[in-house]
C-alpha positions in Angstrom: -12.2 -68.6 53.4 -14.2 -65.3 52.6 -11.7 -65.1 49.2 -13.1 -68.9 48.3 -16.5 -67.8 49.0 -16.1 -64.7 46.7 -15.1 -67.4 44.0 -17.9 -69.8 44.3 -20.5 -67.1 44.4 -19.0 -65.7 40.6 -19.4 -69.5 39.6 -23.4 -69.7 39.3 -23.6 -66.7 37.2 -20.9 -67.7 34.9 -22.5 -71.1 34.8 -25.5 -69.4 33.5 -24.3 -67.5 31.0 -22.6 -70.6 29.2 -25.8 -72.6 29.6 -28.0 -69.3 28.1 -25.3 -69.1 25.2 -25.3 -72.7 23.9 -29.0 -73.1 24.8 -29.3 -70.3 22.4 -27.2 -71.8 20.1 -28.8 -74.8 19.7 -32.0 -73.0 19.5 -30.7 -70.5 16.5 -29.6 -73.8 14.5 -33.1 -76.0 15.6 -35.3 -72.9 14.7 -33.7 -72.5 11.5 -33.6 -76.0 10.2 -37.4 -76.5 11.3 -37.9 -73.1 9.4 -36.4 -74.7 6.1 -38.2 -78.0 6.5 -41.1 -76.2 6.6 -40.3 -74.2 3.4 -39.1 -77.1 1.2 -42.5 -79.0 2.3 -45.0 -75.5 1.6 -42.6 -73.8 -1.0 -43.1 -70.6 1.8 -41.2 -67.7 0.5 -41.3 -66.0 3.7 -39.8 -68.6 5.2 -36.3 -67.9 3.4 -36.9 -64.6 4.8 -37.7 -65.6 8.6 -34.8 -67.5 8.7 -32.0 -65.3 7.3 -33.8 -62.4 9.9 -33.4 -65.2 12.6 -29.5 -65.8 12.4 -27.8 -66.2 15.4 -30.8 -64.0 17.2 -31.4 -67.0 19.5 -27.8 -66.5 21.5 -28.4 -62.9 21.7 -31.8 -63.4 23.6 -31.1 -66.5 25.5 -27.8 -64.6 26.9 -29.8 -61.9 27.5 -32.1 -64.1 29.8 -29.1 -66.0 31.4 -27.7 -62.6 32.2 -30.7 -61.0 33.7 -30.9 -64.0 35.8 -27.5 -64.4 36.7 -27.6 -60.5 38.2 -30.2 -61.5 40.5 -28.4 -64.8 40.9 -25.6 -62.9 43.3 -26.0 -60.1 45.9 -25.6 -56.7 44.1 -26.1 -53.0 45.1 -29.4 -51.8 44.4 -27.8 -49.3 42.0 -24.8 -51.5 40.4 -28.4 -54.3 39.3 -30.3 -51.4 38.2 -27.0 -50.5 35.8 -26.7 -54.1 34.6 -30.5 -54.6 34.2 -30.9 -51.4 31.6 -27.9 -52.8 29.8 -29.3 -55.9 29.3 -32.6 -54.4 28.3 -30.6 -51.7 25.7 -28.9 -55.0 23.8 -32.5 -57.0 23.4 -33.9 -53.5 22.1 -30.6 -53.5 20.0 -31.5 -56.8 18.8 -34.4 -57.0 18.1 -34.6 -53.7 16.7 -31.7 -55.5 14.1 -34.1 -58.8 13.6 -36.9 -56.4 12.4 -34.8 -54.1 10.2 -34.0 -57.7 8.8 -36.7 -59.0 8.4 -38.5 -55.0 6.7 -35.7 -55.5 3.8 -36.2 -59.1 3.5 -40.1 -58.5 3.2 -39.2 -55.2 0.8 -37.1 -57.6 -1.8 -39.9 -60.0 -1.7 -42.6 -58.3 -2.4 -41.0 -56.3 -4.8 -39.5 -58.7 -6.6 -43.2 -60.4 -7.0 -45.3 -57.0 -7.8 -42.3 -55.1 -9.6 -43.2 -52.0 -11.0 -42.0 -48.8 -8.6 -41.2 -51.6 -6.5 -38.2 -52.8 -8.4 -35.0 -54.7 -6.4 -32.9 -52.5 -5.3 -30.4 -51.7 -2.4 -31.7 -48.1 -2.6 -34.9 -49.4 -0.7 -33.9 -51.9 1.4 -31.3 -49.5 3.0 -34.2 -46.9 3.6 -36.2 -49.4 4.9 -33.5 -51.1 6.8 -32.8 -47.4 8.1 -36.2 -46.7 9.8 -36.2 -49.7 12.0 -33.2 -49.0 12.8 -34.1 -45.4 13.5 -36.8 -46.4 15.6 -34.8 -48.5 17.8 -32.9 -46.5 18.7 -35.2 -43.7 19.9 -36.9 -47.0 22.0 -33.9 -47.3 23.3 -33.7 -43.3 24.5 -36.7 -43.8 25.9 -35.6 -46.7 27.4 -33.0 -45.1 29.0 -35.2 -41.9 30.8 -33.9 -39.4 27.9 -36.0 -37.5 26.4 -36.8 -38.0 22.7 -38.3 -34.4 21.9 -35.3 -32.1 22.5 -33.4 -35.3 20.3 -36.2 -34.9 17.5 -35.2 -30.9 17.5 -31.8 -31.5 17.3 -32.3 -33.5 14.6 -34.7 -30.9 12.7 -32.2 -28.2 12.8 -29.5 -30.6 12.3 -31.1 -31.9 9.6 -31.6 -28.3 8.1 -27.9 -27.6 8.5 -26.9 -31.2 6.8 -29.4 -30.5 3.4 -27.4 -27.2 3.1 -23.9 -29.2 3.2 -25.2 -32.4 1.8 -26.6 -30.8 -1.2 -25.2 -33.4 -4.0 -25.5 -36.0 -1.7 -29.2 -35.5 -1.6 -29.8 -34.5 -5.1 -28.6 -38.4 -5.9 -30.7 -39.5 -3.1 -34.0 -37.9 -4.7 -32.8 -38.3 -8.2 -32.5 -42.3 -7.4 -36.1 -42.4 -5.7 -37.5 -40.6 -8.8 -35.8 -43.1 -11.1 -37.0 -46.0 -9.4 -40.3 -44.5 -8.7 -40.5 -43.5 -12.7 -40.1 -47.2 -14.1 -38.1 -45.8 -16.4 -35.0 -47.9 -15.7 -35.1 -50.9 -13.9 -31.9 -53.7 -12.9 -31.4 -55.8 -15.3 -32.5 -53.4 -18.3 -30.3 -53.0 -21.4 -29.4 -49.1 -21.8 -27.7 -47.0 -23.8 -26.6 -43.2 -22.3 -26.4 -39.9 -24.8 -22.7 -40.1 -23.7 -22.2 -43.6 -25.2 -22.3 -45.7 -22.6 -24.5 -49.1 -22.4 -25.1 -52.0 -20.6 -26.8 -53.4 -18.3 -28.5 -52.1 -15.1 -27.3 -54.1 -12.6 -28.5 -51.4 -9.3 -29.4 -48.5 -8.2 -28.6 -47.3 -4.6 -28.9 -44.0 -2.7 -25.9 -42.3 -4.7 -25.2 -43.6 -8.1 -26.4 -46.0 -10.4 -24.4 -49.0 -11.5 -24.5 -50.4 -15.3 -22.8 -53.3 -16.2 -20.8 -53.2 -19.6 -20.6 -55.7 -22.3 -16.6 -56.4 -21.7 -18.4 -56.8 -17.6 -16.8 -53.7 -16.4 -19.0 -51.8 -14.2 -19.9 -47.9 -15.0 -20.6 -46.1 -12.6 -23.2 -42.6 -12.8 -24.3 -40.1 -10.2 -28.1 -40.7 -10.0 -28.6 -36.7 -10.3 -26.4 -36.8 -13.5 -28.5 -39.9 -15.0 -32.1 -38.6 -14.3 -30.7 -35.5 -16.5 -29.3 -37.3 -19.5 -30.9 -38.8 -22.1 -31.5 -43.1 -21.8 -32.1 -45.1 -25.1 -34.0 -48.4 -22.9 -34.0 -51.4 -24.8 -35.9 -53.3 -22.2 -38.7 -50.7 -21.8 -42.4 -52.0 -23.2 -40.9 -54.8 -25.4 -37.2 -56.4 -25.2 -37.8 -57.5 -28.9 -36.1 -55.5 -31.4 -35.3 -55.4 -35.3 -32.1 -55.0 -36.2 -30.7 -53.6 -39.9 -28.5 -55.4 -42.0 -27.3 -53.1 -44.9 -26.3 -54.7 -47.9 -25.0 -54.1 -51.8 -25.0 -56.2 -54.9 -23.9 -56.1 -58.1 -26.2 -54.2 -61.1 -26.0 -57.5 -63.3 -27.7 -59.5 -60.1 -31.2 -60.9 -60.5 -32.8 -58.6 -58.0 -36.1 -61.0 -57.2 -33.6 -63.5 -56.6 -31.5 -61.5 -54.4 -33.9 -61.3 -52.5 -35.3 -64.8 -52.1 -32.3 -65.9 -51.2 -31.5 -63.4 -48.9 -34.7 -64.2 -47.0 -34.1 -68.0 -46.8 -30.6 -67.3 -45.1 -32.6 -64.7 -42.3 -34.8 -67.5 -41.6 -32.3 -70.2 -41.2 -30.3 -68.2 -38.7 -33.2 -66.6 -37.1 -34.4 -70.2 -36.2 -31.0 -71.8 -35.6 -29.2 -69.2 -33.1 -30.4 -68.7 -30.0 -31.9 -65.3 -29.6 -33.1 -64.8 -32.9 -37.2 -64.6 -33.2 -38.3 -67.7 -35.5 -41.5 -66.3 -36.2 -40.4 -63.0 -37.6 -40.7 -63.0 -41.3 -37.9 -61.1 -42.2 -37.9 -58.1 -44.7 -35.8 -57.1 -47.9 -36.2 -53.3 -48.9 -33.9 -51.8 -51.4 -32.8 -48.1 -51.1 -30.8 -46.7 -52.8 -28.5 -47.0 -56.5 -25.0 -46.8 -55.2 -21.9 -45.7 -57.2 -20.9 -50.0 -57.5 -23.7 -51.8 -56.3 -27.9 -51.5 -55.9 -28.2 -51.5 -51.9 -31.0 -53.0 -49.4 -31.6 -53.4 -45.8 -31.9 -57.1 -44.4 -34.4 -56.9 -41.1 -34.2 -59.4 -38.9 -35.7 -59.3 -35.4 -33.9 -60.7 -31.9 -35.2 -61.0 -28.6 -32.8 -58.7 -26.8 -30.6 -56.0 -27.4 -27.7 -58.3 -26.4 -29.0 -60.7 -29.1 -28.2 -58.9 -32.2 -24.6 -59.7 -32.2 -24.3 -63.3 -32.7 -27.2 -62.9 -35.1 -25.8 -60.3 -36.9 -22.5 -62.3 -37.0 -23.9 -65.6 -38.2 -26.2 -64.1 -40.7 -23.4 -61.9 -42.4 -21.2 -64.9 -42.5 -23.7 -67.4 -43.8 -25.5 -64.4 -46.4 -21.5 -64.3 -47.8 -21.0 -68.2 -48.3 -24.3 -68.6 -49.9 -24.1 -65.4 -52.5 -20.8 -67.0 -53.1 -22.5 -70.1 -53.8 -25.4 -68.6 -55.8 -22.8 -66.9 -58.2 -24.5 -63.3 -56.6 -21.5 -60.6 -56.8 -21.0 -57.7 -53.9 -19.0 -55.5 -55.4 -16.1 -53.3 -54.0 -16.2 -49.6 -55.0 -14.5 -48.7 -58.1 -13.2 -45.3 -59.0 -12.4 -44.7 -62.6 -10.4 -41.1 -63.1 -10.0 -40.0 -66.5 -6.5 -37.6 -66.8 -6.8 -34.1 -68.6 -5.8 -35.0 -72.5 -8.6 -37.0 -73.1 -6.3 -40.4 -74.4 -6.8 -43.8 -73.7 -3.5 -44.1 -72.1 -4.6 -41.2 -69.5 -7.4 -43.2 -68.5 -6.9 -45.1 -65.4 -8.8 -47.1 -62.8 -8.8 -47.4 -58.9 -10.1 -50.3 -57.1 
C-alpha cells in the first residue's frame, strides 16, 4: 500500500512537467507565428530579430514553472527543495541570459547592417557582443548561487594577465581585426587585391583571420595581424567604378582618325550592351608610343566593378578584332628583319 502511495505521489509532478513542456511548446510556435504576422503586416525588422531570439525559449520557461511547482507539489526536505529550487532558478538565468545574448547580436547585425560604416556585418562583433551577455550571466548566476563575484573578478585579472602573455598572436589578430573594422578600410563584400597577389572578395572578418573569397570561389584565408600589415589595393573603397586599359597596335599605313572612330564606336556598343559596363562613359583613344611594327594606343573603357572588367574586356577585344577585320584596319605581328655579315641580298633574311 505505502509502495502504491509512493507512485501516485510521483504522478502529479510528472503530470506537470508534461503539461509545462507542451504548454510551452505551443506557446514557442503561437508567439512566433503572431510575431511574423505582425512583421509581414508592419514590415518590422526587429521582429525577424524577436523571433529568431524567441526559439524554443517558451519550453525552457514554462518547464521551468511546471518544475518549481511540481517541487512544492510533493513533500520534500527543506534542504533537498532548497537544492532543486536554485537549479531551477540557475537554468532561467541560463536562459534567459542565452535569449538576450540572442537577441544583443541580432540587434548588432541590424543596426549595422542599416548605419554601416565602423559598424559593418561581421561575426567579429556579434561574437563579442554575444560574449558579454553571456559573461554577465554567468556572474548573475554566481551571485545567484551565494559565491562571491570579487575574488572571481581577481582571478580573472591575474588570469587574464597570465593569458595576454601566452595568447600573444591570438590577441594581436583579435586587436588587428577590431582596428580593421573600426578603420573602414575593408569591409565584407569589398573587391581586394593583397601585395602578395591575392584578391577577391571579402566575404568576413572574425576575431582571428580574415576570409577573402577568390574568383575560382576558393576561400583565402589571412591572419588579421598579418593583413593590417600588408599592403590592400580596395577596389570597393570611395567609388566601385573603375577604368580599365585596353592596349592596342595597328599598322603604319592605317588611317589613324579612323582608327580611332572606329575604335570608339565598338567601346560604346559593348559598354551599353554587356552588363557591367558604364553606358555613359565616353570612352577614350590615346596613342603612345611608335612601336617596332605597329603605332600603339590605349582603349579606356570604364565598368562598374572590379569584377566587371572581364567580360567587358573579353567582348570588346573580340568584337574590336571582327570589326578592324571588317574595316580592312591591319594589327600587325612583329617582324624582325636580320641582315647576315657580307652584305648580299641572299644573306638577308626575315623573321616573322
Amino acid at each position: 500500500m505505502t509502495e502504491i502511495l509512493t507512485r501516485h505521489t510521483y504522478i502529479l509532478p510528472l503530470l506537470l512537467l508534461a503539461a509545462g513542456f507542451f504548454c510551452g511548446l505551443a506557446a514557442d510556435v503561437l508567439a512566433r507565428r503572431f510575431l511574423r504576422r505582425v512583421v509581414r503586416r508592419t514590415g518590422w525588422e526587429g521582429g525577424n530579430v524577436l523571433v529568431t531570439a524567441l526559439r524554443r525559449m517558451g519550453i525552457y520557461w514554462f518547464t521551468a514553472a511546471a518544475a518549481y511547482v511540481a517541487i512544492h507539489a510533493v513533500t520534500l526536505s527543506v534542504h533537498l527543495t532548497g537544492i532543486l529550487e536554485k537549479g531551477i532558478l540557475v537554468l532561467v538565468i541560463l536562459s534567459v541570459s542565452f535569449f538576450f545574448a540572442r537577441l544583443t547580436v541580432g540587434v548588432v547585425n541590424l543596426y549595422s547592417s542599416r548605419a554601416g560604416g565602423v559598424f559593418v556585418t561581421t561575426t567579429l562583433f556579434a561574437n563579442i557582443a554575444k560574449g558579454l551577455v553571456l559573461l554577465l550571466g554567468f556572474l548573475v548566476i554566481l551571485q545567484t548561487l551565494g559565491i562571491s563575484i570579487t575574488p572571481v573578478l581577481t582571478a580573472l585579472g591575474v588570469g587574464g594577465l597570465a593569458a595576454a602573455l601566452a595568447l600573444q598572436d591570438t590577441l594581436s589578430n583579435l586587436f588587428s581585426g577590431i582596428q580593421i573594422i573600426a578603420s573602414r578600410q575593408i569591409r565584407p563584400g569589398d573587391y581586394v587585391k593583397l601585395a602578395g597577389g591575392e584578391e577577391g572578395v571579402v566575404h568576413d572578418i572574425t576575431w582571428r583571420s580574415t576570409t577573402i573569397r577568390a574568383m575560382p570561389n576558393n576561400m583565402i584565408v589571412i591572419p588579421n595581424a598579418e593583413l593590417a600589415k600588408t599592403r590592400i589595393t580596395n577596389f570597393d573603397l570611395g567609388e566601385s567604378e573603375m577604368s580599365i586599359v585596353v592596349p592596342v597596335g595597328v599598322s603604319y599605313g592605317s588611317d589613324l582618325e579612323r582608327v580611332e572612330k572606329i575604335t570608339v564606336d565598338v567601346a560604346k556598343e559593348v559598354l551599353g550592351e554587356i552588363e557591367g559596363g558604364v553606358p555613359e562613359f565616353e570612352p577614350l583613344v590615346r596613342f603612345t608610343a611608335f612601336g617596332d611594327s605597329s603605332i600603339n594606343f590605349n582603349a579606356v573603357l570604364r565598368v562598374r566593378t572590379y569584377a566587371d572588367q572581364f567580360p567587358v574586356r573579353h567582348v570588346f577585344i573580340k568584337r574590336l578584332f571582327q570589326r578592324y577585320r571588317k574595316e580592312g584596319i591591319e594589327i600587325p605581328f612583329p617582324i624582325r628583319t636580320i641582315y647576315m655579315k657580307g652584305g648580299g641580298k641572299e644573306d638577308q633574311r626575315s623573321d616573322s
